[in-house]
C-alpha positions as CSV (number, residue, x, y, z in Angstrom):
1,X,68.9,135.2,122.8
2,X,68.0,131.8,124.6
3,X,70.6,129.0,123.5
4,X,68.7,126.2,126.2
5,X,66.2,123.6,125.2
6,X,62.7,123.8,127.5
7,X,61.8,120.8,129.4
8,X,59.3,119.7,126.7
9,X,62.2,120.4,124.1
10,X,64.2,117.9,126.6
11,X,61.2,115.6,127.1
12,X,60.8,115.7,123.0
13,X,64.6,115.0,122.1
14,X,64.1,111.6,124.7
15,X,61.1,110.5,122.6
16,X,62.6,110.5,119.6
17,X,66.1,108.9,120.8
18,X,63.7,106.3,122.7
19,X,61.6,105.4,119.5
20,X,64.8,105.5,117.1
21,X,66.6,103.2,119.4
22,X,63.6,101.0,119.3
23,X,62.6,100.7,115.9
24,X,65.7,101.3,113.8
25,X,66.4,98.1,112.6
26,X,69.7,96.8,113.8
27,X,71.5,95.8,110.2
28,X,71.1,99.4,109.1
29,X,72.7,100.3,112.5
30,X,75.7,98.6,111.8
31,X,76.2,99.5,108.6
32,X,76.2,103.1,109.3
33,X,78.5,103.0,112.4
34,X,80.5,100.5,110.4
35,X,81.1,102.9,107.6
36,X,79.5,100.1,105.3
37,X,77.4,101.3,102.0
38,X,73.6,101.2,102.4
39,X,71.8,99.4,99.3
40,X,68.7,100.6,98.0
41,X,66.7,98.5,100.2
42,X,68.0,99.2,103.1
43,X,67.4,103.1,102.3
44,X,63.8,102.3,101.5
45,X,62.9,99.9,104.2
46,X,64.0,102.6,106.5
47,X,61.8,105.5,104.6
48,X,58.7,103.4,105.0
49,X,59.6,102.5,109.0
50,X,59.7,106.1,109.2
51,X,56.8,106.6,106.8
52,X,54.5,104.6,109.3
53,X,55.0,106.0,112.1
54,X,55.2,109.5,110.3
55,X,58.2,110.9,110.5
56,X,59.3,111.0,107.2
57,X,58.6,113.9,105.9
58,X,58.2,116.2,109.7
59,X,59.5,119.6,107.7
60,X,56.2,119.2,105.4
61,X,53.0,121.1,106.2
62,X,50.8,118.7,108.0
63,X,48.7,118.5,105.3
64,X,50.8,116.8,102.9
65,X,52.2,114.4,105.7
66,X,54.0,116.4,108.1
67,X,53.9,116.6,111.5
68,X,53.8,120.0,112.4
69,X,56.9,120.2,114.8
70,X,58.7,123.7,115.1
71,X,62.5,124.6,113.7
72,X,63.8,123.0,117.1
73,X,61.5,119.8,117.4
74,X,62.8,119.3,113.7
75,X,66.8,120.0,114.7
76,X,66.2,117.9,117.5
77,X,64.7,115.4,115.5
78,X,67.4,115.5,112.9
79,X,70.6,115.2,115.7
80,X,69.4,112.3,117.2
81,X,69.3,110.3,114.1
82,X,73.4,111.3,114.1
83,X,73.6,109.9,117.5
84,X,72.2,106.8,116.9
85,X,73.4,106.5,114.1
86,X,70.2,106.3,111.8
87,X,70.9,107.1,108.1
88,X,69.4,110.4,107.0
89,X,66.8,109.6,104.3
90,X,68.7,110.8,100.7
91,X,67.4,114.5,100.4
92,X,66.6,114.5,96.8
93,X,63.3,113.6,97.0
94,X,62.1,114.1,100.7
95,X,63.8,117.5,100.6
96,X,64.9,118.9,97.3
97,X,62.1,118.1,94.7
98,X,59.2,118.6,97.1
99,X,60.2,121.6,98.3
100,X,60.3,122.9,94.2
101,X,57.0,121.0,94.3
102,X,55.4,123.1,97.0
103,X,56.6,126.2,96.0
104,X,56.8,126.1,92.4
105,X,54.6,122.7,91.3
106,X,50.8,122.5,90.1
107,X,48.5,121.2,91.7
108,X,48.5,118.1,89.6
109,X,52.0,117.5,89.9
110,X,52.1,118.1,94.1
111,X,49.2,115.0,94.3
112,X,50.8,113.0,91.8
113,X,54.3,113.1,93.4
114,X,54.3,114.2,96.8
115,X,52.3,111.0,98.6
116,X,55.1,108.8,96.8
117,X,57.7,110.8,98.1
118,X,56.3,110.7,101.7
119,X,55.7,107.1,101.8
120,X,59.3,106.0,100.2
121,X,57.5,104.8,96.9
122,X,59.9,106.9,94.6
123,X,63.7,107.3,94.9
124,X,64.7,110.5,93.6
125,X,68.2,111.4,92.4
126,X,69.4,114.9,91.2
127,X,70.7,116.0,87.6
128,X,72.5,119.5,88.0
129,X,76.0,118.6,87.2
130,X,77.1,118.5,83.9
131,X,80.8,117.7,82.7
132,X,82.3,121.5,82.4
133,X,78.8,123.0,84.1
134,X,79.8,122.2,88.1
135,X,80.5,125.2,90.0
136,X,79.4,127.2,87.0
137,X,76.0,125.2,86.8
138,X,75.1,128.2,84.3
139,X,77.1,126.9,81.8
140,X,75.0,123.5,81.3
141,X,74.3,122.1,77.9
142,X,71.5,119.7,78.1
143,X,68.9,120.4,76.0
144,X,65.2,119.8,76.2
145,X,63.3,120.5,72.1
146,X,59.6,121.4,72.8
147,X,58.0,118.6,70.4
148,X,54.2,118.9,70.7
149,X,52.9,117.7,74.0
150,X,56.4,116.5,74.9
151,X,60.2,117.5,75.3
152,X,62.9,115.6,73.7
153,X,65.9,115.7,75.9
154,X,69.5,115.0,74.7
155,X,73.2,115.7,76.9
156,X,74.4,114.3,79.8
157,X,74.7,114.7,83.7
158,X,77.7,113.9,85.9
159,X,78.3,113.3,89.6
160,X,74.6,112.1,90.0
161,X,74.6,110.8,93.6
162,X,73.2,107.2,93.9
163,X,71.7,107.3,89.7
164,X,72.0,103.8,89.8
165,X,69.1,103.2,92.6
166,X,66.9,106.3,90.9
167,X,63.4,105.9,89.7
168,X,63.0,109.7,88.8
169,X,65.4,112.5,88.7
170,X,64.8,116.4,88.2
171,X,67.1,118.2,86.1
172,X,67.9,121.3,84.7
173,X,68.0,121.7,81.3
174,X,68.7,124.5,78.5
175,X,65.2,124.7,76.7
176,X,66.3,128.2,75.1
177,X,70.2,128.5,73.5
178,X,69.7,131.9,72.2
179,X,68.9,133.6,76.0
180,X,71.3,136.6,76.2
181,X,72.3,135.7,79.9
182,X,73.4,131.8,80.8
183,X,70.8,131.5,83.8
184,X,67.9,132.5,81.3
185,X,66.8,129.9,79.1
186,X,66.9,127.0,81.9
187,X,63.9,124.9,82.8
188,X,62.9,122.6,85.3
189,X,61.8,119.0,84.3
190,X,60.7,115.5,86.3
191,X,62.0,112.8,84.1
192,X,61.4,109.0,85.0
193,X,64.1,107.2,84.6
194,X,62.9,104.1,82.9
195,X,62.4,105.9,79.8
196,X,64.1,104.8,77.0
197,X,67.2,106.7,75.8
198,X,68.4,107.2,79.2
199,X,71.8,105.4,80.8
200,X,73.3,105.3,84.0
201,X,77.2,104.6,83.8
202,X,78.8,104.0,87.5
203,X,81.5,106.1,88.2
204,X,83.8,104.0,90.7
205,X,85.8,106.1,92.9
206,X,89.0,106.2,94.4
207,X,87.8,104.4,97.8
208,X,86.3,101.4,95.4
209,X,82.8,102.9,95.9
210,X,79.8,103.3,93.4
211,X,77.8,105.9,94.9
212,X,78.4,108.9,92.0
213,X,77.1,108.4,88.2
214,X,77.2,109.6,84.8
215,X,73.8,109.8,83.0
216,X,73.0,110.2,79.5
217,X,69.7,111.3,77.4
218,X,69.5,110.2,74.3
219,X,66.8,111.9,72.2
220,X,64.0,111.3,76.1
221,X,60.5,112.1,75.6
222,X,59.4,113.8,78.5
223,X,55.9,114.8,78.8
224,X,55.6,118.9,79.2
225,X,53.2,117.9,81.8
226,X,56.3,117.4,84.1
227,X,58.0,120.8,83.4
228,X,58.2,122.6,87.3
229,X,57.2,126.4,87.3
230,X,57.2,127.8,83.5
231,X,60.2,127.0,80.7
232,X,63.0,129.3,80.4
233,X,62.2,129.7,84.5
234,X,64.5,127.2,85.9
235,X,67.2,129.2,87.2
236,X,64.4,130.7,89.6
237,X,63.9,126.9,90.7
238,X,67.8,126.0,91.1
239,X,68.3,128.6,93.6
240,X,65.1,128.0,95.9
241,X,66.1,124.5,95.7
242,X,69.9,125.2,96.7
243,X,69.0,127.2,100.0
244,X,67.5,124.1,101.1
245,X,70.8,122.2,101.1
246,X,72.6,124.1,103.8
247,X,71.1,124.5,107.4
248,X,71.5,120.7,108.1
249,X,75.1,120.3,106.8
250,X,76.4,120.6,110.1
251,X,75.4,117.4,111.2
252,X,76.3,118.3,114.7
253,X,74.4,114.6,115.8
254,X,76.7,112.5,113.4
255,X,79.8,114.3,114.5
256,X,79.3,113.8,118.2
257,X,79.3,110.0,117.5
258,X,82.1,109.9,115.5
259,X,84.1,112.1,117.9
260,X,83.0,109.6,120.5
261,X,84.2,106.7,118.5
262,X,87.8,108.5,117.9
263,X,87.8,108.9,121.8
264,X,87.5,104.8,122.0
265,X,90.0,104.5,119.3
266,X,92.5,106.4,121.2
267,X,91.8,105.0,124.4
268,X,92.6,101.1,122.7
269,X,95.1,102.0,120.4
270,X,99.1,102.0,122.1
271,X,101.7,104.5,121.4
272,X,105.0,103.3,123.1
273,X,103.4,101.2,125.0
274,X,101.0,104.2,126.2
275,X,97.4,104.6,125.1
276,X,97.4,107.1,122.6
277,X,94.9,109.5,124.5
278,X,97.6,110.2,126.7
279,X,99.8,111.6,124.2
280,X,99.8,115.4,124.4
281,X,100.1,116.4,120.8
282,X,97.7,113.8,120.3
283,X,95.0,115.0,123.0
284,X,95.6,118.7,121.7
285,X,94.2,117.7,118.2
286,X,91.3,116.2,119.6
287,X,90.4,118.8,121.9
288,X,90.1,121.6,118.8
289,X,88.2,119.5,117.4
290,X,85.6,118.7,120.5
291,X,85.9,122.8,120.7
292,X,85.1,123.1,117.0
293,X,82.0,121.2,117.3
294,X,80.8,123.0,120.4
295,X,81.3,126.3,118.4
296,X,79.2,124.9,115.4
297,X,76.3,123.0,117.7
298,X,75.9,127.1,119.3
299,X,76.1,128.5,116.2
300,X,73.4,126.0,115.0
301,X,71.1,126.6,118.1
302,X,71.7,131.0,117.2
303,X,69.9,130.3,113.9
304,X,67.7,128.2,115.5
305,X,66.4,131.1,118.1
306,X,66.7,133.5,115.5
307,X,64.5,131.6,113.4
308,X,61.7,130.5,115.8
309,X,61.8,133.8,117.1
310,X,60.7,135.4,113.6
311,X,59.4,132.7,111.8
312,X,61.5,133.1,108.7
313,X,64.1,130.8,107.2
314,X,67.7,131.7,107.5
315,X,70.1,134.3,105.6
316,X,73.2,134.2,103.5
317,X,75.1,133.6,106.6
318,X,73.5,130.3,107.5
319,X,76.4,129.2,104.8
320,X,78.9,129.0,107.5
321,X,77.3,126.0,109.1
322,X,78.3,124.5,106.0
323,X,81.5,125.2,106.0
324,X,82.8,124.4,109.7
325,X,80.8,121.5,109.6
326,X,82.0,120.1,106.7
327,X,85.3,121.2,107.5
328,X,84.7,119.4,111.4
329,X,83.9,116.1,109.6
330,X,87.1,116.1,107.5
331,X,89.1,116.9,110.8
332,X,87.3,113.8,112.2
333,X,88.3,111.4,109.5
334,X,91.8,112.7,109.0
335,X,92.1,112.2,113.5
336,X,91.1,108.9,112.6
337,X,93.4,107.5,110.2
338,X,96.5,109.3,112.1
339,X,94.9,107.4,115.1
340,X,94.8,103.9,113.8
341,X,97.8,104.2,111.8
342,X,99.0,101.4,109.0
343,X,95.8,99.7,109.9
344,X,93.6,102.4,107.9
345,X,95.2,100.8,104.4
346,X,92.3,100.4,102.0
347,X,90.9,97.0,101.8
348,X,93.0,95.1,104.2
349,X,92.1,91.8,106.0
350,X,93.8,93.0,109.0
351,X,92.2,90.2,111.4
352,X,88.9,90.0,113.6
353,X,89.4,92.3,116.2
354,X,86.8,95.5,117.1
355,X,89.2,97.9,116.1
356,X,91.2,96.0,113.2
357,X,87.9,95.1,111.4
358,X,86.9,98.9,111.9
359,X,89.5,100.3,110.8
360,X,89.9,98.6,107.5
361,X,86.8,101.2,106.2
362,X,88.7,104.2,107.5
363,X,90.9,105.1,104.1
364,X,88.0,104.7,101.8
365,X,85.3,107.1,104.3
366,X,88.4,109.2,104.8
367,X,88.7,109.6,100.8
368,X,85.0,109.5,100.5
369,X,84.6,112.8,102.8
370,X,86.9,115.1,100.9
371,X,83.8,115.7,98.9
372,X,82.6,117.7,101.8
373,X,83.7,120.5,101.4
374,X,82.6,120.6,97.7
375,X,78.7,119.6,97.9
376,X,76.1,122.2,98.0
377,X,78.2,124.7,97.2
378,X,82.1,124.6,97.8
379,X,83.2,126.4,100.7
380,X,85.1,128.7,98.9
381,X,81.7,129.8,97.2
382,X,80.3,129.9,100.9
383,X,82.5,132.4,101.9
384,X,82.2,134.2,98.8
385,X,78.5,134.2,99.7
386,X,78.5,135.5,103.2
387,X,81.4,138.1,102.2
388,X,79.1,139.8,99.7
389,X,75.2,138.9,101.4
390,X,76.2,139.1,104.5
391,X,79.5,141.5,105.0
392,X,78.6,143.8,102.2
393,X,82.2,143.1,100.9
């Protein structure tokens, strides 16, 4: 097993920091490192910046777009946009509906959808959730009634991240109530959202935020032409599209900086007149952490070599990057709040100071992250998941 990056891995990772640092426009910057909401704009001037120079879509094959990097040039790739603290581009569409579309669409469907999703034209959002069908996703109730050339689709999604910037979503749907087993009966449709009968409620969250939604179909003609893979198939579809949700949920890159920025905090903030990095109990809990993340960037780096070295994607245990990372991030933002103290109150004009001004986003990123742990699969479905793929348990 070889955990170190070659000298052209090296001389790639500088590239791509070099070019990000360049060309990342400095507004977005700020927001991101400032723990400020992105708008839709500022999501899709981004995906086109990346779009032109071509590094939107680098997992793609080359001939829809991609830029034929291996698994490390792509890890790289991805941990350096953590650093810098460039925004991810929203996975819904760049990640989860073309991958469906590559391995399950038509022909049709991959040139009508996947050049818009390379170049940023389309902001896709995901309809799985359903209010009593989350972790059971089985369970859903949406239905879609063949009618002719078209489906008519009537229920309601939950929890649908950024719905109210979405141009299309893909959901799952029940086109079959009388299927024997829940996961039979379940297809896969592209629906625009500017079709009438559909609405987007917010649902505001406890840190003030609007980033989750409720949607509703009322009686929404969807052409069969946009049905993924064949009807009653779309449980098939749900779990290709699921394994793509977990290798990069370590965001190794993203937690460096913030550990770097807790670091600062500590160094500025006074305990007793002392800086607080000097406090033992203190310096403790921020070295588990640092260790933590070391653990997790090796682990990532063993799937990496295991994966360049046989060319296949990873197992059942690549779910355990999801869960220390996740679980690393929360540590990060709870460090934080203990760090800064009062100051991290929700909403407060606390004055113009570097860290004051910061730290009046910590409560709501700090509330905002407890969703970690639940996304793409909670971690207690995780473990589940290795014990019995994985551990034979």
């Amino acid at each position: 097993m070889d955990l170190n990056y070659s000298a052209e891995e090296l001389a790639f990772r500088d590239s791509v920091r070099g070019w990000l640092e360049a060309n990342l426009p400095t507004d977005i910057r700020d927001k991101v490192v400032g723990y400020k909401g992105l708008a839709k704009d500022d999501l899709m001037r981004w995906h086109r910046i990346l779009a032109a120079k071509g590094w939107s879509v680098p997992h793609w094959p080359v001939e829809w777009g991609g830029t034929g990097w291996d698994i490390t040039q792509r890890y790289l790739y991805e941990e350096q946009f953590g650093l810098v603290g460039a925004p991810a581009l929203p996975s819904f569409g760049p990640n989860m509906c073309a991958s469906v579309l590559m391995r399950f669409g038509s022909s049709q469907q991959k040139a009508r959808f996947l050049p818009r999703i390379r170049n940023g034209d389309d902001f896709w959002v995901q309809g799985y959730s359903e209010p009593g069908a989350g972790s059971d996703l089985a369970s859903l109730k949406t239905r879609a009634l063949r009618d002719g050339d078209h489906y008519r689709v009537t229920g309601q999604k939950i929890w649908t991240t950024l719905g109210q910037y979405g141009d299309w979503i893909f959901c799952l749907v029940r086109t079959d109530a009388s299927a024997e087993k829940r996961q039979e009966g379940i297809s896969f449709l592209l629906i625009d959202m500017r079709t009438p009968g559909i609405t987007v409620r917010p649902l505001i969250l406890m840190d003030g935020g609007h980033e989750v939604n409720e949607v509703f179909f009322d009686d929404v003609k969807v052409p069969v032409e946009n049905l993924v893979y064949e009807e009653n198939k779309g449980w098939t579809v749900a779990k290709y599209l699921l394994g793509h949700e977990r290798m990069g949920s370590g965001n190794v890159g993203g937690s460096k900086r913030e550990l770097g920025t807790l670091r600062r905090v500590a160094t500025e903030q006074l305990k007793n007149g002392k800086p607080l990095i000097d406090d033992p109990r203190f310096r403790d809990r921020l070295t588990r952490i640092e260790i933590e993340l070391a653990a997790l960037e090796l682990t990532s780096m063993r799937f990496l070599d295991k994966m360049r070295r046989s060319g296949q994607p990873p197992g059942a245990d690549v779910s355990m990057l999801k869960i220390r990372g996740t679980e690393v991030q929360q540590a990060i933002t709870e460090l934080m709040m203990q760090a800064v103290g009062p100051m991290a109150q929700p909403f407060k004009a606390v004055g113009d100071g570097a860290i004051d001004h910061f730290s009046s986003r910590l409560s709501p990123r700090y509330f905002n992250y407890r969703k970690a742990s639940i996304y793409a699969g909670s971690n207690e479905i995780q473990r589940n998941i290795i014990a019995k793929m994985t551990l034979g348990l």
